[in-house]
C-alpha positions in Angstrom: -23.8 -35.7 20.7 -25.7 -36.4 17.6 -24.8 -36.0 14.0 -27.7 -33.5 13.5 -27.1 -31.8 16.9 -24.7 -28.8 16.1 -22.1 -27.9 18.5 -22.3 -24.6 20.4 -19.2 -23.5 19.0 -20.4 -24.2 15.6 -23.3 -22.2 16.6 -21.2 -19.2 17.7 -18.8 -19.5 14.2 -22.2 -19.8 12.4 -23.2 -16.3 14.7 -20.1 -14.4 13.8 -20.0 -14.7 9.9 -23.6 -13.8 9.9 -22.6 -10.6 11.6 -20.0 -10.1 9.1 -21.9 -11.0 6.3 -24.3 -8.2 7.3 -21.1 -5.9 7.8 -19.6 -7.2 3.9 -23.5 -6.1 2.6 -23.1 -2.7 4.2 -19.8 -2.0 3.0 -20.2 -2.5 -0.3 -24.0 -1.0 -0.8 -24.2 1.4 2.0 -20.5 3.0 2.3 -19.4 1.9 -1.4 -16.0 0.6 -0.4 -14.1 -1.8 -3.3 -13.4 -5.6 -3.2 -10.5 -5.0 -1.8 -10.9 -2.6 1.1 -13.7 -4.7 2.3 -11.3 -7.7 2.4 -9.5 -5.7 4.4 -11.7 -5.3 6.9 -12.6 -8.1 7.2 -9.4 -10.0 7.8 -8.8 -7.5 10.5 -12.4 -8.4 12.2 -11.5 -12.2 12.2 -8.3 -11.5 13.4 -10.4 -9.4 16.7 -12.9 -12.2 16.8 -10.3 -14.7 17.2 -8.3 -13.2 19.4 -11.8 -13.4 21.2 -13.1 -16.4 20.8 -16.0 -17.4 19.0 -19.3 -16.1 19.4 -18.2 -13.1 21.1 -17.7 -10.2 18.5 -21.1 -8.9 18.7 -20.7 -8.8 22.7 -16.8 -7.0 23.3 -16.8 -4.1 25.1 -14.6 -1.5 25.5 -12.1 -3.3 27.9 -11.9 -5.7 25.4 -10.7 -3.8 22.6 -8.3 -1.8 24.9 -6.4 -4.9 26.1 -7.0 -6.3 22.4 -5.0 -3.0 21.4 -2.1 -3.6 24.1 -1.8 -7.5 22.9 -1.2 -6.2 19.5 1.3 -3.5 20.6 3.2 -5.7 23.1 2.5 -9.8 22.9 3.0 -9.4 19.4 5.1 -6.3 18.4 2.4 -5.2 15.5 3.7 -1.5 14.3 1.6 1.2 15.0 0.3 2.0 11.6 -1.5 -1.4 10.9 -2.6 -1.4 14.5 -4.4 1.5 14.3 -5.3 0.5 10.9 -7.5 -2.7 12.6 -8.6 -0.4 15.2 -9.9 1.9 12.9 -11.6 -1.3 11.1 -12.9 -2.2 14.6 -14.9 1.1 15.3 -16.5 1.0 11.0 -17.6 -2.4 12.6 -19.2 -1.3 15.5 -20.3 1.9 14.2 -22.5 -0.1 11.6 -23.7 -2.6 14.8 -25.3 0.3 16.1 -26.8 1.1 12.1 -28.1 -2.1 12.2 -30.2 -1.7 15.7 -27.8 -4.4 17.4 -26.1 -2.4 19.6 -26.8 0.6 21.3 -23.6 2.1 21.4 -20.0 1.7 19.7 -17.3 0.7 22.3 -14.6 1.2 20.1 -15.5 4.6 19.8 -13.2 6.1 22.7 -10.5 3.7 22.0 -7.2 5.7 21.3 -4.8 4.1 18.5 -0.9 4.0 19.3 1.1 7.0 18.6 2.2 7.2 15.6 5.9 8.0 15.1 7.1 10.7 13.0 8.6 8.6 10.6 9.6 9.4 7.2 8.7 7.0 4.0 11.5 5.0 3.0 12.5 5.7 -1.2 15.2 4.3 -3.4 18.1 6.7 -4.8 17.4 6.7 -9.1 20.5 4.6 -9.1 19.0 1.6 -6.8 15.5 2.1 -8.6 17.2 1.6 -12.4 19.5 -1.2 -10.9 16.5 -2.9 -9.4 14.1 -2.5 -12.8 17.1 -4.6 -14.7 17.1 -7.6 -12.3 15.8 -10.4 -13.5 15.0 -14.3 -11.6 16.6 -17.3 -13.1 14.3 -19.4 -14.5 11.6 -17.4 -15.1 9.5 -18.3 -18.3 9.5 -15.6 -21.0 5.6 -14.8 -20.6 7.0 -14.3 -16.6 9.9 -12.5 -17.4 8.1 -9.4 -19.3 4.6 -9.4 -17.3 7.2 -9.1 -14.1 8.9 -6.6 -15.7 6.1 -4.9 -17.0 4.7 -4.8 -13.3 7.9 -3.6 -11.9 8.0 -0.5 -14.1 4.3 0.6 -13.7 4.6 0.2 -9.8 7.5 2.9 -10.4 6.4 5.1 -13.6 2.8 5.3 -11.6 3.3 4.7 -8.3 0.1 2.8 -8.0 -0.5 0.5 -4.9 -0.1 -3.3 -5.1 -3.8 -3.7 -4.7 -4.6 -1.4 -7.6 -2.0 -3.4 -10.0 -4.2 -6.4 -9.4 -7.2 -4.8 -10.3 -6.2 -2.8 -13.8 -8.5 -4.9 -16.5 -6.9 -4.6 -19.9 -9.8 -1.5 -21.0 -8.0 0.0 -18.1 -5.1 0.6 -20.1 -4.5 4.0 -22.8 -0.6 3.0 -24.3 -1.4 5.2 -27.2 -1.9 8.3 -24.7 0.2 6.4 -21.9 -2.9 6.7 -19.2 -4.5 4.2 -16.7 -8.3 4.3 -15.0 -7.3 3.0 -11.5 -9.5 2.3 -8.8 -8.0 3.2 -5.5 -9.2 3.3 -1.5 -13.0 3.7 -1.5 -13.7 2.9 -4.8 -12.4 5.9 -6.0 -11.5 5.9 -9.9 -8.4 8.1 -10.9 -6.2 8.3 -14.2 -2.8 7.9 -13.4 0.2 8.3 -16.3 3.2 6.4 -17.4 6.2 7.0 -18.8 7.5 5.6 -22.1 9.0 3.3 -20.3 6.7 1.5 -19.0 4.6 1.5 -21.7 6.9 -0.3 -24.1 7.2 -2.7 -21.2 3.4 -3.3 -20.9 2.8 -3.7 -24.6 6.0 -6.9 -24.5 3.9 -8.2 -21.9 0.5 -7.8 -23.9 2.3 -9.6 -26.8 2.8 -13.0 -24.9 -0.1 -12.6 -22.5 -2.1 -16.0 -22.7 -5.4 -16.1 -24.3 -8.1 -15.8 -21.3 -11.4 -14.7 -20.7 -10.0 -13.0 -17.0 -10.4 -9.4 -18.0 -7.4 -8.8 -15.5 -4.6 -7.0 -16.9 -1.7 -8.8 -15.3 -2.8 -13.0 -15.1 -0.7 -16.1 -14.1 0.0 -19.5 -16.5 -3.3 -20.4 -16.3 -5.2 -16.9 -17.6 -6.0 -16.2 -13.9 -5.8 -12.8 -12.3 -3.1 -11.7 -10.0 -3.6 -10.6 -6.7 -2.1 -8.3 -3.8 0.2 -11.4 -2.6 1.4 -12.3 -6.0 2.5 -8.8 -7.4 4.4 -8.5 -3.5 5.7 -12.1 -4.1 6.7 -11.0 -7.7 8.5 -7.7 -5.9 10.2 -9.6 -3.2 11.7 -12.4 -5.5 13.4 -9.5 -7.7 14.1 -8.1 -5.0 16.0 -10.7 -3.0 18.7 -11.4 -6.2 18.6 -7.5 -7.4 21.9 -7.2 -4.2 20.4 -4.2 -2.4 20.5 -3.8 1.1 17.5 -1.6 2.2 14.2 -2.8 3.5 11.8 -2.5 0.9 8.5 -3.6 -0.5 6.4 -2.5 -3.5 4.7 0.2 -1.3 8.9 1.8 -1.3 8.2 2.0 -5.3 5.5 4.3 -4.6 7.6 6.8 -2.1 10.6 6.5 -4.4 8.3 8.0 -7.3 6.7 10.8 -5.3 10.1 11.7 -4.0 12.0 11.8 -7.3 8.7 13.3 -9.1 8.8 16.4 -6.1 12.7 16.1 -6.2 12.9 17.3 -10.1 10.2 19.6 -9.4 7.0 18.2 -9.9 3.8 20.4 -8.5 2.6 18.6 -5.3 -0.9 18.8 -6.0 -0.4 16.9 -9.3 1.8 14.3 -7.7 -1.0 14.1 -4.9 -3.4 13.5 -8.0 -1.8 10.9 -9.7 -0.9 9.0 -5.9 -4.5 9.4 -5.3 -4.3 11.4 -1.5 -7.6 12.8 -0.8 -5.6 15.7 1.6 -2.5 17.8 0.2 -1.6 17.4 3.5 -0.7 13.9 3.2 1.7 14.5 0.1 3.6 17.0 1.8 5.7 14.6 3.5 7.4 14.3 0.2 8.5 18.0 0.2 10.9 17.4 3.1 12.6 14.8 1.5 13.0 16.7 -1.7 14.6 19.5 0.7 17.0 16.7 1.8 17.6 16.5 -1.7 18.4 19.7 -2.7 20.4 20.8 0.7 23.3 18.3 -0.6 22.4 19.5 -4.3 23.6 23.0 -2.9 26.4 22.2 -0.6 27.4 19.8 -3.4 27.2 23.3 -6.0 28.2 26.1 -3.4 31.8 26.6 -3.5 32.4 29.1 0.1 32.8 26.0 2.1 35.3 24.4 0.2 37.4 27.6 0.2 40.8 27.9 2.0 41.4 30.3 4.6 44.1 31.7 3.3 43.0 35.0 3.1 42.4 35.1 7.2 45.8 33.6 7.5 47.8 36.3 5.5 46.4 38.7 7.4 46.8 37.7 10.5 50.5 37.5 9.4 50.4 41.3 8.5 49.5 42.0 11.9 
C-alpha cells in the first residue's frame, strides 16, 4: 500500500471523530452543556466505540448496546451508577444522530440501565473530617502545602464537586462576603458559601500563588490550571498518610458536608441550593442519615433504658 493510500481503518477512525466532532458542536451550542460534561461524554463514547471497533459507532444497534451493557456489568465488574451513567451518554448520542438526519431512529432508546442499589452516600464523622483537613504530605513545597490545604477545606466548607474546583477563576471568588460563582452540571452557575475557615485558607494560598496569566483559581508550579485528576490526586495523597480506614474520595467530602449541614439542622432546600440538586428529591437522602444521627443522639440523652429494674424486682418480692 502506498504512502498516500490511507488505510481503511484510518478511514473508519477518521469517520468516528467526525461523528463526534458533530456530537461535541451540538453539545455545546445546541444543549449548552460545559467543558466538562461534554468531556464526559465523550470519553464514555470512545470507550463504546472501542469496545466496537472502529468505524462502527454510527452503525450499532440495539443488540449491540445491550451486550455492550452486560460486558460492562460482568467482563469488567463496572458499578451500576457509572454504567448507567455511559448508557445514558449513549442514548444523548444517538438521540442527536437522529437530530442530525443520520439515523432514523435511536437504538439506545429501549436500553434499560442496571438497577441501581439502594445504597446510602458514604460521609466522614466531624472527628475524621478535622483529622483529615490537618494532614499534611512530606515534602510538599510551601506554595503546595497551602493551595492543597486551601482545596481540602473548600471541597468540605462548600461541598463543590472536583470538577467545579478546577474550574473557579480567581473573579470567582468573594473572601470579603465568603461567596463563590460555580458552575456546575449543564453549565449551570450557582453561589455557593464558605466558612471562615476556608476562607483564611484560600487567602494563604492567594498569598504564594505564582504570577500567571491562567485565570484558574487553583494552578500547578508552572501557573497552569488544575484539573479533575489533579485535585483527586491532591485528595488521595492526603488521604493515604491522614491513617483513616474508610473508602473515600473527594466526592465523600461533599456527603460528609450535606450530612453534617442536615445533621445540625440545616433547611434541606438550602443545602440542596448550595450542592446544586436540580430535584429536592435528590437531597433527601441526607435526611435519613441525619435520623441515624439523631436516633443515637437520643438514646445517647434518654435515660429509661439505662434504668434498673429494681422497681419490678421489689415488687415481685412483695408478692
Amino acid at each position: 500500500m502506498s504512502h498516500n493510500q490511507k488505510s481503511p481503518r484510518r478511514k473508519a477512525e477518521t469517520a468516528d471523530e467526525a461523528t463526534l466532532n458533530g456530537f461535541t458542536t451540538y453539545l455545546t451550542l445546541e444543549r449548552n452543556r460545559s467543558p466538562l460534561t461534554v468531556d464526559a461524554y465523550l470519553r464514555d463514547l470512545r470507550d463504546f466505540s472501542a469496545w466496537l471497533g472502529n468505524g462502527k459507532l454510527v452503525r450499532a444497534t440495539m443488540s449491540d448496546i445491550r451486550r455492550y451493557v452486560m460486558y460492562q456489568a460482568g467482563e469488567r465488574r463496572v458499578d451500576a451508577r457509572t454504567i448507567r451513567r455511559r448508557l445514558s451518554s449513549i442514548k444523548t448520542f444517538y438521540g442527536y444522530l437522529k437530530w442530525a438526519g443520520q439515523r432514523n431512529d435511536n437504538p439506545a432508546a429501549e436500553v434499560p440501565g442496571p438497577r441501581m442499589a439502594d445504597k446510602k452516600p458514604e460521609h466522614l464523622h466531624v472527628s475524621e473530617v478535622e483529622h483529615l483537613l490537618h494532614t499534611s504530605v512530606a515534602g510538599r513545597s510551601d506554595f503546595q502545602r497551602l493551595r492543597d490545604r486551601a482545596i481540602m477545606e473548600l471541597l468540605y466548607a462548600t461541598g463543590i464537586r472536583r470538577a467545579e474546583v478546577a474550574s473557579i477563576r480567581i473573579h470567582d471568588v468573594d473572601l470579603r462576603n465568603r461567596v463563590i460563582d460555580v458552575t456546575g452540571k449543564g453549565n449551570k452557575k450557582r453561589t455557593v458559601l464558605m466558612n471562615k475557615a476556608s476562607a483564611r485558607a484560600l487567602e494563604a494560598y492567594l498569598g504564594v500563588r505564582p504570577r500567571t496569566e491562567d485565570q484558574a483559581l487553583f494552578v500547578g508550579r508552572h501557573g497552569r490550571r488544575l484539573t479533575p485528576k489533579h485535585v483527586w490526586r491532591i485528595f488521595r495523597d492526603i488521604y493515604d498518610v491522614s491513617g483513616l480506614q474508610k473508602h473515600a474520595t473527594p466526592h465523600t467530602l461533599r456527603h460528609s458536608f450535606a450530612t453534617h449541614m442536615i445533621e445540625n439542622d440545616a433547611n434541606l432546600e438550602t443545602v440542596r441550593e448550595l450542592l446544586g440538586h436540580e430535584h429536592l428529591s435528590t437531597t433527601g437522602i441526607y435526611l435519613k442519615l441525619a435520623m441515624e444521627h439523631k436516633r443515637r443522639q437520643y438514646d445517647e440523652a434518654h435515660p429509661r433504658d439505662r434504668m434498673d429494674d429494681a422497681p419490678t424486682t421489689q415488687r415481685r418480692k412483695r408478692r
